[in-house]
LUMLUM-408286 format. One line per 4 residues: their letters; for each residue z, y, x of N, C-alpha, C. Coordinates in steps of 0.2 Angstrom, whole numbers, plus 5000, padded with zeros to 4 digits. Atoms other than C-alpha are relative to their C-alpha. Layout:
<recs>
a) Z,Y,X,Z,Y,X,Z,Y,X  ... $
</recs>
This chain:
<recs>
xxxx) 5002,4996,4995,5287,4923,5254,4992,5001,4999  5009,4997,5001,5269,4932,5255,4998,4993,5004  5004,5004,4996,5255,4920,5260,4995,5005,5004  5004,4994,4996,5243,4927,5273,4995,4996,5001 $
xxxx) 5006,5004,5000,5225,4922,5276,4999,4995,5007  4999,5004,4995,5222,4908,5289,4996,5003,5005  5005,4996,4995,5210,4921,5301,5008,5005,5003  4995,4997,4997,5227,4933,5300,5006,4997,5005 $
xxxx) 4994,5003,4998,5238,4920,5305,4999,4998,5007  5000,5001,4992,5228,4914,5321,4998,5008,5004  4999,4994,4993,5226,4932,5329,5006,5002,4999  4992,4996,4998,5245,4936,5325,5003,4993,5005 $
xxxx) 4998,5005,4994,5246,4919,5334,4997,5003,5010  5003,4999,4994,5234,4927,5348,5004,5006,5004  4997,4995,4999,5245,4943,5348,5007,4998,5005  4993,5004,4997,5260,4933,5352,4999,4998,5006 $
xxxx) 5001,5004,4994,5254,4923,5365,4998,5008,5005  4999,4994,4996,5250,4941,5373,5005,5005,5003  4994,4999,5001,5266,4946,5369,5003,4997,5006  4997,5004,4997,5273,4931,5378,4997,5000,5007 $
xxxx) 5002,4999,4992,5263,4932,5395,5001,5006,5002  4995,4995,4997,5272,4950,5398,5007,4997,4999  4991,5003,5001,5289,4943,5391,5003,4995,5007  4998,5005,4996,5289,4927,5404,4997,5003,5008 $
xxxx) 5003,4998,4992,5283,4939,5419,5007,5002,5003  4995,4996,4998,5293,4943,5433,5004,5006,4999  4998,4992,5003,5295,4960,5429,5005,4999,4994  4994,5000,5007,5304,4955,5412,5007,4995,5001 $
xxxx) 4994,5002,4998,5314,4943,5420,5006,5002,5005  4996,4996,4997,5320,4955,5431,5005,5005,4996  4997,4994,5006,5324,4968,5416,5006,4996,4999  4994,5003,5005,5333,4956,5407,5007,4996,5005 $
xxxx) 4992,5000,4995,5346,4951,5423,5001,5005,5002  4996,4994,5000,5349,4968,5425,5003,5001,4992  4998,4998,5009,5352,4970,5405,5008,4997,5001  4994,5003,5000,5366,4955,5407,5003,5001,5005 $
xxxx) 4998,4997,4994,5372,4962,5423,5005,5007,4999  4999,4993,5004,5374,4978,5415,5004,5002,4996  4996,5000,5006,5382,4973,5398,5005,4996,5003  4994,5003,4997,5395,4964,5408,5002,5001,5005 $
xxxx) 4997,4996,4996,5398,4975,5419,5004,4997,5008  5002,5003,4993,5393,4966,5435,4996,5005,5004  5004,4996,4997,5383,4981,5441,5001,5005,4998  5002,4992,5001,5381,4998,5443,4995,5004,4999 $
xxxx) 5008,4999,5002,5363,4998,5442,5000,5004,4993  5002,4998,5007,5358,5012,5426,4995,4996,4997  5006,5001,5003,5347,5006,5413,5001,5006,4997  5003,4996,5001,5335,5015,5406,4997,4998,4991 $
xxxx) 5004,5005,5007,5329,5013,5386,4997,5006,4997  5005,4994,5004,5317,5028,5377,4999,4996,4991  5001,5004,5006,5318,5025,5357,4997,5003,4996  5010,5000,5005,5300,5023,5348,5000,5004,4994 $
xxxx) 5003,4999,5006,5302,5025,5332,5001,5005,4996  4999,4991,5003,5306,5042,5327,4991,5004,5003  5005,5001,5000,5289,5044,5334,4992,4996,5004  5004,5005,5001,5278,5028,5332,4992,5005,4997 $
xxxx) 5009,4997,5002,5263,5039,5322,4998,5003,5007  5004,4999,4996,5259,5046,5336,4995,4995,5005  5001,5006,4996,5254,5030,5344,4993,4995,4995  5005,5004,5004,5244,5023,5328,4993,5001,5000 $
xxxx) 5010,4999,4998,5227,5029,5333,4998,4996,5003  5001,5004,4994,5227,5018,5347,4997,4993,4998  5003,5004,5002,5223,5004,5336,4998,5000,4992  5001,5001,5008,5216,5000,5318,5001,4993,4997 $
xxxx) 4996,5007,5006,5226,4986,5307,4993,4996,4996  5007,5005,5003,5215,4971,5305,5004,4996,4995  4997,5003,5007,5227,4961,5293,4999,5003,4994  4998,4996,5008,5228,4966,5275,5002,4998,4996 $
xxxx) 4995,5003,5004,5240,4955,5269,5007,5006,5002  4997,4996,4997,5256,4966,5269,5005,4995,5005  4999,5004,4995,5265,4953,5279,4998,5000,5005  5004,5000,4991,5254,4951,5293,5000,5006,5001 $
xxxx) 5000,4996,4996,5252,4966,5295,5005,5006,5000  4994,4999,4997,5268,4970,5297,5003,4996,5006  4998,5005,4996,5270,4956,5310,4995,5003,5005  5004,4997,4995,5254,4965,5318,5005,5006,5002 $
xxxx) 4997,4992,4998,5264,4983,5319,5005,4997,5007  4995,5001,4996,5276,4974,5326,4996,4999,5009  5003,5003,4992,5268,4965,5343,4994,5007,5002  5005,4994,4996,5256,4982,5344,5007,5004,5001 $
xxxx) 4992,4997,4998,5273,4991,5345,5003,4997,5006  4998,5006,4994,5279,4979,5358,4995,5004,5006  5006,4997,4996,5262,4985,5366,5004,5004,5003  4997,4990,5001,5267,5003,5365,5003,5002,5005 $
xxxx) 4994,5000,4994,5283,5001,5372,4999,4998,5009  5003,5004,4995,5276,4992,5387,4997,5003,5003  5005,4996,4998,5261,5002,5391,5000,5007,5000  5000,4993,5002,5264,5018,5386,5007,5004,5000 $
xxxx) 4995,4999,4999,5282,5019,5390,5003,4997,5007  4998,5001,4994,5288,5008,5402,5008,5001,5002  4993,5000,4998,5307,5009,5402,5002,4992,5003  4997,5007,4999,5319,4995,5405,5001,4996,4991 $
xxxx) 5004,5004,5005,5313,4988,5387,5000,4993,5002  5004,5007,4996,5312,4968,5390,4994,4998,4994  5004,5002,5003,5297,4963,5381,5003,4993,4996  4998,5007,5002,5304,4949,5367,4996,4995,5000 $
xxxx) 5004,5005,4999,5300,4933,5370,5004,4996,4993  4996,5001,5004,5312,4928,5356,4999,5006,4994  5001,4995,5006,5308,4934,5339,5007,4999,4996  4992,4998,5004,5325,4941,5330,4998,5004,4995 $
xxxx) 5001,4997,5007,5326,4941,5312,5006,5002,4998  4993,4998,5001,5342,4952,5307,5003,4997,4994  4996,5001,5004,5354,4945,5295,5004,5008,4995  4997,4994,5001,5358,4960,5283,5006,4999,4996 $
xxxx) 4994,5001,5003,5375,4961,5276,5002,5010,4997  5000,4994,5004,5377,4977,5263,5006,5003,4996  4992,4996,5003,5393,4989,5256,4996,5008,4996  5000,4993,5004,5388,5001,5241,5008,5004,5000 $
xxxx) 4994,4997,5000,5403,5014,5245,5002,5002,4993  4997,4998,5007,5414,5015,5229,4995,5000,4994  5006,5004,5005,5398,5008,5218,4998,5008,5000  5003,4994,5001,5393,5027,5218,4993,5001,5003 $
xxxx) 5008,5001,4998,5372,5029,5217,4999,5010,5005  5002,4994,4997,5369,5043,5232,4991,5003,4998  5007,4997,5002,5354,5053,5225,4998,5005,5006  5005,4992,4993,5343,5063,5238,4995,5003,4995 $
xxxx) 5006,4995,5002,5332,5076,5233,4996,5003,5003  5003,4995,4994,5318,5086,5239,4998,4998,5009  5004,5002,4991,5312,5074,5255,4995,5005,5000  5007,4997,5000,5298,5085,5260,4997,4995,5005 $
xxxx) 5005,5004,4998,5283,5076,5264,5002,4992,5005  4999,5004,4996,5285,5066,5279,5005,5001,5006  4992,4997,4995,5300,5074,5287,5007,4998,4997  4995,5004,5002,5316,5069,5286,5006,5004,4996 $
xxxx) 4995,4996,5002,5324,5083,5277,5000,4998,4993  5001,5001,5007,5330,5081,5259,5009,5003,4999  4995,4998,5003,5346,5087,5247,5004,4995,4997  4996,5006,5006,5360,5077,5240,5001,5004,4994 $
xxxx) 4996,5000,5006,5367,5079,5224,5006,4996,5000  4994,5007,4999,5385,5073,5229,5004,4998,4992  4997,5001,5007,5393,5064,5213,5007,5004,5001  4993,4999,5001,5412,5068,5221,5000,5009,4999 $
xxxx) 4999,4996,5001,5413,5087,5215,5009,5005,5005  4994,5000,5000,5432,5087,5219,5004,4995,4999  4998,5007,4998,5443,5073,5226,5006,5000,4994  4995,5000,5003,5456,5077,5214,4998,4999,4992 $
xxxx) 4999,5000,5011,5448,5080,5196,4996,4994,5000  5007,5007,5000,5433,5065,5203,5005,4994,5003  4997,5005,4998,5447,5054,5209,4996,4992,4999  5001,5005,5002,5444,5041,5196,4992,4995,5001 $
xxxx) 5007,5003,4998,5424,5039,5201,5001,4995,5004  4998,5002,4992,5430,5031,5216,5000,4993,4998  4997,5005,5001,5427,5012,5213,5001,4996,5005  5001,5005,4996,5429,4995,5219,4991,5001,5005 $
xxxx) 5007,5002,4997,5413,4993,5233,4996,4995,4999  5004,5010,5001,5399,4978,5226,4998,5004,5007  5003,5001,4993,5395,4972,5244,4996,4992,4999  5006,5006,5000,5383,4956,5249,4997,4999,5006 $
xxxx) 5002,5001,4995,5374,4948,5260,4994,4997,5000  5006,5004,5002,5356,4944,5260,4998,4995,5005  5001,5004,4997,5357,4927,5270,4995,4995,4998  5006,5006,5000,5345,4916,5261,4996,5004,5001 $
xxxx) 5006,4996,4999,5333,4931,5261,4997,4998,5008  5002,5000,4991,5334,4933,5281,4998,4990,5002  5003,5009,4997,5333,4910,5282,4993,5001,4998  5008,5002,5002,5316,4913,5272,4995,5003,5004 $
xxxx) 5002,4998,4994,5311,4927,5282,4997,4996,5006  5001,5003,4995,5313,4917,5297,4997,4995,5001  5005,5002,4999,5303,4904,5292,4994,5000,4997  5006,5000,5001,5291,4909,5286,4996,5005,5007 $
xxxx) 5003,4995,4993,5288,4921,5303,5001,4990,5004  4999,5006,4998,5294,4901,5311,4989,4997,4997  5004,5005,5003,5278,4892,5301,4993,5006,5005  5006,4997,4997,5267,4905,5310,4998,5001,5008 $
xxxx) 5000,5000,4993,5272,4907,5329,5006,4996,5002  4993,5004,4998,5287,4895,5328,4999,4997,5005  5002,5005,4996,5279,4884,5341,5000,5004,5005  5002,4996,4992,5276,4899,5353,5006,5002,5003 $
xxxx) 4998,4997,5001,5290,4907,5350,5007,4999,4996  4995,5002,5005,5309,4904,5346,5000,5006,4995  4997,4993,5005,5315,4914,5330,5008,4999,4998  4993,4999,5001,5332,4917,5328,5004,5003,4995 $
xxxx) 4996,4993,5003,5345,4926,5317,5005,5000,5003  4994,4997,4995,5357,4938,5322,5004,5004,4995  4995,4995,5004,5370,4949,5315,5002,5004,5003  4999,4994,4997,5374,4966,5320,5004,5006,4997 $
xxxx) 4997,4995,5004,5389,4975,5311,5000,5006,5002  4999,4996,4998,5390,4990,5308,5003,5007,4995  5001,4994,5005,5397,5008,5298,5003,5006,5003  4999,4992,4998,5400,5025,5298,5004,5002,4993 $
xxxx) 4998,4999,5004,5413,5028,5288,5001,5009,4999  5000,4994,5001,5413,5047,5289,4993,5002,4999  5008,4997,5002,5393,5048,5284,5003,4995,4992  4997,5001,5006,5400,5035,5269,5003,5005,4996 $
xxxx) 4998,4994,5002,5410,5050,5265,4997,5006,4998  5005,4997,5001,5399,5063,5266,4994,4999,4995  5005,5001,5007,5385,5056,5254,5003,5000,4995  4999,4999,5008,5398,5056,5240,5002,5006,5001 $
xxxx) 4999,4994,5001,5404,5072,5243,5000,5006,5003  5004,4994,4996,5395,5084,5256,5007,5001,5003  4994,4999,4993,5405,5092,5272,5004,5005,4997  4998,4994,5002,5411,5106,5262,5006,4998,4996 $
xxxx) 4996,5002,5006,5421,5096,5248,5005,4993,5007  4995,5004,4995,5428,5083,5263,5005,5004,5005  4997,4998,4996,5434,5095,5274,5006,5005,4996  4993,5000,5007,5444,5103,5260,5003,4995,4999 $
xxxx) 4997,5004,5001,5451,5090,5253,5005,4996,5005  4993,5003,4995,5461,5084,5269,5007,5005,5000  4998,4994,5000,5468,5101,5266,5004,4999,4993  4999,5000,5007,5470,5102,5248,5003,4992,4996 $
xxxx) 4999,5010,5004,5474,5082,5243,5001,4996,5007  4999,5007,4995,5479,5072,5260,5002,4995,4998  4996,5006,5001,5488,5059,5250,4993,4996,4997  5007,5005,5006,5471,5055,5237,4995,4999,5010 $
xxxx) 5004,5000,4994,5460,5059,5255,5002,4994,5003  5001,5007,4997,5468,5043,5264,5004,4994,4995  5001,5006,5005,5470,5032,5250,4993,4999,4997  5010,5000,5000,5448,5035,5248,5001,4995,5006 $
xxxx) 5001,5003,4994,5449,5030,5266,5002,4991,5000  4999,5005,4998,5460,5016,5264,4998,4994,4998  5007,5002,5003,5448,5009,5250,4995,4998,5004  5006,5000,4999,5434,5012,5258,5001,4994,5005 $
xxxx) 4997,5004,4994,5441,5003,5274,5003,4993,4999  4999,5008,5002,5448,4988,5264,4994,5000,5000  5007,5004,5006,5430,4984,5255,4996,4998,5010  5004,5002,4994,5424,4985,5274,5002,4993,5003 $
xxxx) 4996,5005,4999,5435,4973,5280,5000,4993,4995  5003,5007,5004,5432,4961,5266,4995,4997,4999  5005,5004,4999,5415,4960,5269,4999,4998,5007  4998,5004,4995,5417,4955,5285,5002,4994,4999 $
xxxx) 4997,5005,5001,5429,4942,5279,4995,4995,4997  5008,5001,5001,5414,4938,5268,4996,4994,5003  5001,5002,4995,5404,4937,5279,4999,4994,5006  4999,5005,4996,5411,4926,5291,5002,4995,4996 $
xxxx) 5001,5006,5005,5419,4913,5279,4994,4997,4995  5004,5002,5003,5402,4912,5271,4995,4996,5004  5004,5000,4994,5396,4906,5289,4994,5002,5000  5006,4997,4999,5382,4918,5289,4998,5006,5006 $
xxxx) 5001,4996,4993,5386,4928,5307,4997,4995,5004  5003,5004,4996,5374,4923,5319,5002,5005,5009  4999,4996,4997,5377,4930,5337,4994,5005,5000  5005,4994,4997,5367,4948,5345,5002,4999,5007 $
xxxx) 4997,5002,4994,5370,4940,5362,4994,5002,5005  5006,4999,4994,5352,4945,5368,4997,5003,4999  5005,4996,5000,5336,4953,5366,5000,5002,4993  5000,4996,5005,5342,4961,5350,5002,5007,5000 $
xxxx) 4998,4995,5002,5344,4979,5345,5008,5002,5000  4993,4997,5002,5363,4987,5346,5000,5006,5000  4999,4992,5000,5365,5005,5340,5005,5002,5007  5008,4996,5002,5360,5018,5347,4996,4998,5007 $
xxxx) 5004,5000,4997,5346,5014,5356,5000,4993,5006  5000,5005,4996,5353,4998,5366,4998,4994,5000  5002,5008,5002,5352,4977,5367,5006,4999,5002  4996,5004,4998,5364,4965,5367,5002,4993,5005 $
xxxx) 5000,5002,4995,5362,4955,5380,5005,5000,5005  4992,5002,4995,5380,4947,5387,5001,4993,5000  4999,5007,4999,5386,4930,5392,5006,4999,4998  4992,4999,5004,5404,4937,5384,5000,4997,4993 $
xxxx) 4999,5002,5008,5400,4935,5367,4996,4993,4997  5003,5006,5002,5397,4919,5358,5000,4996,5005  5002,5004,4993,5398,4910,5375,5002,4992,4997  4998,5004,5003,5397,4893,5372,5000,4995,4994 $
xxxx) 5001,5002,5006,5394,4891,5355,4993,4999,4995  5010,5001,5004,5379,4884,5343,5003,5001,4993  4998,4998,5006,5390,4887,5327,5007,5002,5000  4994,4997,5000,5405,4894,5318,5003,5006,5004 $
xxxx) 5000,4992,4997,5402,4912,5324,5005,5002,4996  4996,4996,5000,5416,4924,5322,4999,5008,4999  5003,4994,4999,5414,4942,5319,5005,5004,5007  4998,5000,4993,5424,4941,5338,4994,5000,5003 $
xxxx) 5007,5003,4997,5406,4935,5343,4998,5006,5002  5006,4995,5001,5397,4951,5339,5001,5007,5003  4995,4995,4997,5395,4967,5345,5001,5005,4993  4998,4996,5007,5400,4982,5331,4996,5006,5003 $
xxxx) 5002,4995,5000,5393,4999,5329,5004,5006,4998  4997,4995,5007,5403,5015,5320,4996,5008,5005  4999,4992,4997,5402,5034,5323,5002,5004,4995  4995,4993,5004,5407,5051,5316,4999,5003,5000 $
xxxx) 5002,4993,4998,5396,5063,5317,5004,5005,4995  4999,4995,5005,5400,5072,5301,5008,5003,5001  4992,4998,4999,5420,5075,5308,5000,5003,5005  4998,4995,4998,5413,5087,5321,5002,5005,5000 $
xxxx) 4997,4993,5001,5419,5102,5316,5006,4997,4998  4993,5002,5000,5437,5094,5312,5004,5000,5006  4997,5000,4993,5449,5097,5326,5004,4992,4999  4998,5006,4998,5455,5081,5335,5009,4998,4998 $
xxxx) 4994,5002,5006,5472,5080,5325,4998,4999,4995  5003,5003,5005,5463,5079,5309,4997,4994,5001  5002,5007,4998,5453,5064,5317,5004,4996,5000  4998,5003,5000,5464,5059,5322,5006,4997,4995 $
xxxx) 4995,5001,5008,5477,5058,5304,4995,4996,4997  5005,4999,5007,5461,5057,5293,4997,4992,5000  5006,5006,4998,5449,5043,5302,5002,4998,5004  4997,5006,4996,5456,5034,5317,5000,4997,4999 $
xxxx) 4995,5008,5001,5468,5022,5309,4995,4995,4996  5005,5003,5003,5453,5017,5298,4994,4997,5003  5006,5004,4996,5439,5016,5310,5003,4993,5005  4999,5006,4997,5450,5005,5321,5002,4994,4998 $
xxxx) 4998,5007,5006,5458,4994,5306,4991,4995,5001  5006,5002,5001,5437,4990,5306,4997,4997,5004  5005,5000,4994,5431,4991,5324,5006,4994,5003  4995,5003,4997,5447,4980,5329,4998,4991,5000 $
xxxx) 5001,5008,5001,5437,4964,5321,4994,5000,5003  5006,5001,4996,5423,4965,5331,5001,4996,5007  4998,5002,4991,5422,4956,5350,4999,5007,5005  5000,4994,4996,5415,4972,5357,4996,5006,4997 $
xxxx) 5003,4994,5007,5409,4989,5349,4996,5003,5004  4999,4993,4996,5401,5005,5354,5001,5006,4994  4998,4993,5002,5406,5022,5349,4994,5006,4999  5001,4993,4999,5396,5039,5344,4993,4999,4999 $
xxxx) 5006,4997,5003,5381,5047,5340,4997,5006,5004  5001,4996,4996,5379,5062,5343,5005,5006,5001  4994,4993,4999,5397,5073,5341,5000,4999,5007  4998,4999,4990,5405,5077,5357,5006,4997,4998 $
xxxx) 4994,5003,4999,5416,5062,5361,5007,5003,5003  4994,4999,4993,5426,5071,5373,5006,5004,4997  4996,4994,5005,5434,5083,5360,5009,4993,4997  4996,5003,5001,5442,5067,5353,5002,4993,5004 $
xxxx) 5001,5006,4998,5444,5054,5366,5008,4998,5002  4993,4999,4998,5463,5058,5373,5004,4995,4996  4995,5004,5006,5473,5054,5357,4998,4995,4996  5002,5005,5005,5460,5043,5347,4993,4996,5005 $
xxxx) 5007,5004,4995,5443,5036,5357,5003,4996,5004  4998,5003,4997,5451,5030,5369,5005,4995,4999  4997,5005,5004,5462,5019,5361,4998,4995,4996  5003,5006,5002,5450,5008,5354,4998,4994,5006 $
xxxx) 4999,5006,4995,5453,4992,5363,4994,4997,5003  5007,5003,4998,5437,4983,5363,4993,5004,5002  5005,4996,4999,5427,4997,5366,4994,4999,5006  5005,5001,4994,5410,4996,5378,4996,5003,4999 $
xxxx) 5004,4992,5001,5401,5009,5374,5001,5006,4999  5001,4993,5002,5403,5027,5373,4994,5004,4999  5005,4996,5002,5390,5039,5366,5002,5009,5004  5000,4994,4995,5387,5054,5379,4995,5005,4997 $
xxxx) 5006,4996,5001,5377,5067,5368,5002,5007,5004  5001,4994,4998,5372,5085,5373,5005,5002,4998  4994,4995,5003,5388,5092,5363,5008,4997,5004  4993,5004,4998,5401,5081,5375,4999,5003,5007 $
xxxx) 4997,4997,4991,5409,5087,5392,4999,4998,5005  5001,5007,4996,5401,5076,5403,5005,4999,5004  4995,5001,4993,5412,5078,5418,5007,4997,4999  4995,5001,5004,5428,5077,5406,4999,4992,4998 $
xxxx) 4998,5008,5000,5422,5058,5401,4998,4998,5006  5001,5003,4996,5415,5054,5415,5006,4998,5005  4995,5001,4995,5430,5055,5425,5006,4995,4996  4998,5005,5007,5440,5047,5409,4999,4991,5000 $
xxxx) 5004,5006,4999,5428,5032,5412,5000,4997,5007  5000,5005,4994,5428,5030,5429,5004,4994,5001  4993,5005,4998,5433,5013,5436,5003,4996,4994  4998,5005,5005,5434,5005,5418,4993,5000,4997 $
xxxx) 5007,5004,5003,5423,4992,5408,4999,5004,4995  5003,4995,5006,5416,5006,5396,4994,5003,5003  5005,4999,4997,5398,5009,5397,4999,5008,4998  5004,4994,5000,5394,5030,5400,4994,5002,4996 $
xxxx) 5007,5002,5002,5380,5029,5388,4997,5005,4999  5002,4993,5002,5371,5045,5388,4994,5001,4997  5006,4998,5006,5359,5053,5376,4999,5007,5003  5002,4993,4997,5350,5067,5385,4997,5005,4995 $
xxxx) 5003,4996,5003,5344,5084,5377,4992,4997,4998  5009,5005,5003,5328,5077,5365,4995,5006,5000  5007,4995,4999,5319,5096,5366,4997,5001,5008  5003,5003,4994,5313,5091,5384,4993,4995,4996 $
xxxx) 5008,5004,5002,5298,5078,5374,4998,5004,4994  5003,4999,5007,5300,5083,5358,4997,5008,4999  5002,4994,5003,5298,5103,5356,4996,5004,5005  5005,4997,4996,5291,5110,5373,4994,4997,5001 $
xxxx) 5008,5002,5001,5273,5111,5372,4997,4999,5006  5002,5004,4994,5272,5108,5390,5006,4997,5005  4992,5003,4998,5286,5097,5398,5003,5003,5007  5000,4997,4995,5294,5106,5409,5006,4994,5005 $
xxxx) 4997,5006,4994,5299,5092,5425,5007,5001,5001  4994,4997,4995,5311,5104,5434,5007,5000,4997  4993,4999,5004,5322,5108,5421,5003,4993,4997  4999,5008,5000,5323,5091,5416,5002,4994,5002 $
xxxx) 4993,5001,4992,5330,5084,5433,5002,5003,4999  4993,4996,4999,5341,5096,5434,5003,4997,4994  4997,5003,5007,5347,5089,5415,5003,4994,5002  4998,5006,5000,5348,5072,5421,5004,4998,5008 $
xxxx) 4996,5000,4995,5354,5076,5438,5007,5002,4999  4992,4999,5002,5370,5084,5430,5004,4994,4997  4997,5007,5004,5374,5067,5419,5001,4997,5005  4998,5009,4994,5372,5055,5435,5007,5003,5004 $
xxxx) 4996,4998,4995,5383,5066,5446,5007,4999,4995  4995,4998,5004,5394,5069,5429,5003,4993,5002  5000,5011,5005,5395,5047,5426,5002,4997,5009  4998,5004,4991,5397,5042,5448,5006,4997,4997 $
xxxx) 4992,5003,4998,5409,5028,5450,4999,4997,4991  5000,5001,5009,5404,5023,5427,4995,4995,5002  5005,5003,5002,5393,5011,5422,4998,5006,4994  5005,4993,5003,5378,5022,5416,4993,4996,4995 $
xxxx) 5004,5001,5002,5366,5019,5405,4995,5006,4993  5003,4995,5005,5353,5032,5395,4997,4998,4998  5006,5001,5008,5345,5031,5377,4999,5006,4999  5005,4996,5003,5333,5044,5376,4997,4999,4991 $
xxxx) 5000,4999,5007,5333,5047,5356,4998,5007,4997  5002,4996,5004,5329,5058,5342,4995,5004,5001  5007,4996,4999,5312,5062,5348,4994,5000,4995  5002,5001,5007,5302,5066,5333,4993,5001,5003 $
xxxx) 5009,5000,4997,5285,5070,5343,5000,5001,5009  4999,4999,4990,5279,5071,5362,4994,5004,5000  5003,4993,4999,5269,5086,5357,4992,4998,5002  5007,5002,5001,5252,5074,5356,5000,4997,5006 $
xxxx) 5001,5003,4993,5255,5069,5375,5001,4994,4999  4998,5007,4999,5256,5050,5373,5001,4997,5006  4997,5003,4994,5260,5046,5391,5008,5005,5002  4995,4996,5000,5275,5060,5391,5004,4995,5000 $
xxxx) 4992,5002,4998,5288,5046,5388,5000,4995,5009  5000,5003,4992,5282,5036,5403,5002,5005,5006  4996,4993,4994,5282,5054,5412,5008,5002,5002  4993,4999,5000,5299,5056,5408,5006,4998,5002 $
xxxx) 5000,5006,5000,5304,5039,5411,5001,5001,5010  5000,5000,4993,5299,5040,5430,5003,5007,5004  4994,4998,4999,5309,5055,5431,5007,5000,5002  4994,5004,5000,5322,5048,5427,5003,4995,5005 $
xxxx) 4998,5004,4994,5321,5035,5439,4998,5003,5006  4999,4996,4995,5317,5046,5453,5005,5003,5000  4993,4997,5000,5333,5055,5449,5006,4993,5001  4995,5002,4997,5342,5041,5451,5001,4996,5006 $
xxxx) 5000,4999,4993,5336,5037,5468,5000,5004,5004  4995,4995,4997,5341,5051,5472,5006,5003,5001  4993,4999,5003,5358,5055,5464,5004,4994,5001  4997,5004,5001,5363,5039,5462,5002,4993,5001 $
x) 5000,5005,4997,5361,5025,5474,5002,5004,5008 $
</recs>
């Protein structure tokens, strides 16, 4: 592990201790019994979450990096980040008081090297080169998955982040599964060759799938017989945009985690345009074979769940999150949801920060006032995502934020 200079390591000790006097305030203590309150659906109370890092450069001005090890200052980004969020945002964010270092666990699909091309600059656009051509004449590409787990990496990690603020500050590891077997797909053969091919080859098409679906499953198996799952029971990250933060999972236990323990993650985007019978042939029986070892999951991104929830969504057993984007029927899951432990989780329209050059308030509630009314009687919770700029306003997500929660004392209490 990097060494860092003995000046970087007492101000990233100073950083923390600043960290930790917002973390142990009332105010965080309150977030964080609403959070567990919330994910175990003891309350109706909405949370709120705004996700940073789509755009963090706008925020880098605000300080200039005193580290110059890259370690430290990577440990700085972090705790000024921390800031950020706090200050300049303000959601239901809890400030960690617990530092979580992820345990990664990794599946090359079918050993096949996804080539991108043409990122431009700093945007996130680029081209593939998909190797599968056609699923029938490229069958034979299709291997075995080398899969892995980097657990000594993440124990060195943590102590070497231990040997620096261990004393202020637990450090943890966690484990957080998760796949998208239909973005797996799409990198080796683009939307155009997959959506064919259920047409022209459904027998080679879900023998792909059932591959790819074993290899997932056995690293799990893996995984947990390798005893390297740690739970995500708290101030950790769970796709998209949420924490994990439950008294359900792991309860009780200091070892011999399960992938029962943990929460999961999948989605689907790339099978919107497939009608909900294809989904339901093609991808169901595989994301559940998957999502079935988990203790609790969520679902979705940004398709419109609503399209498939009837015959396939809803039939996921352990389900606790559903993903509400702009392209779903709100009304239609809302009503679906009412009255069961399935958290509403909505992802509002991102060109309200991101692309109007002046934020228009009005339209804005009105946007969030149709969700709350859509989700009554749901457990509600909105992750503001895919905001790539705030149009140079750096208080806009706090504006938006208090919004937010203005509409819900209105709408929703």
């Amino acid at each position: 592990m990097s060494k860092i200079e003995t000046w970087e390591r007492e101000y990233l000790r100073d950083l923390a201790r600043k960290q930790l006097e917002i973390a142990n305030s009332e105010e965080m203590k309150k977030k964080e019994e609403l959070w567990y309150a919330h994910n175990d659906y003891k309350t109706t109370e909405p949370v709120i979450t705004l996700e940073r890092w789509t755009f963090n450069k706008e925020f880098e001005h605000l300080w200039e990096p005193k580290c110059k090890t890259d370690a430290a200052r990577n440990l700085e980004y972090y705790f000024h980040s921390n800031m950020v969020q706090y200050e300049y945002i303000n959601d239901d964010t809890v400030m960690p008081k617990d530092f979580a270092v992820g345990i990664g666990a990794w599946l090359k699909p079918f050993d096949i090297d996804v080539r991108q091309q043409q990122r431009i600059g700093e945007t996130h656009a680029y081209k593939i080169d998909h190797e599968i051509k056609d699923l029938e004449d490229d069958f034979d590409k299709l291997k075995k998955s080398p899969m892995g787990c980097n657990f000594d990496g993440s124990v060195k990690h943590k102590e070497f982040i231990e040997d620096i603020i261990g004393d202020l500050m637990p450090v943890r590891l966690t484990f957080g599964p998760g796949c998208s077997l239909a973005q797996n797909i799409y990198m080796i053969m683009g939307l155009e060759t997959m959506m064919m091919s259920m047409y022209d080859c459904p027998e080679l098409f879900h023998k792909m799938m059932q591959m790819l679906s074993d290899d997932y499953c056995e690293l799990w198996d893996f995984v947990e017989k390798s005893g390297y799952i740690r739970p995500n029971n708290f101030n950790t990250g769970v796709p998209q945009g949420s924490y994990g933060f439950t008294n359900v999972l792991g309860a009780g236990k200091d070892s011999g985690f399960t992938m029962g323990d943990v929460w999961g993650y999948m989605d689907s985007q790339e099978t919107s345009e497939i009608s909900p019978d294809m989904y339901n042939e093609f991808f169901f029986p595989y994301y559940k074979k998957i999502s079935e070892r988990w203790g609790r999951f969520s679902y979705g991104c940004c398709e419109g769940v609503s399209a498939i929830w009837k015959d396939s969504v809803s039939k996921y057993e352990n389900l606790s999150k559903v993903s509400i984007s702009p392209w779903c029927d709100e009304e239609y899951i809302g009503d679906k949801l009412r009255g069961k432990n399935i958290t509403y989780h909505r992802k509002p329209f991102p060109n309200y920060l991101a692309v109007d050059k002046d934020f228009d308030e009005k339209g804005f509630a009105a946007h969030i006032e149709k969700s709350l009314k859509a989700a009554q009687g749901c457990f509600f919770e909105l992750s503001y995502r895919d905001v790539y700029s705030l149009q140079g306003e750096i208080y806009r997500g706090k504006k938006v934020v208090k919004v937010i929660r203005d509409c819900i004392d209105k709408f929703w209490r």
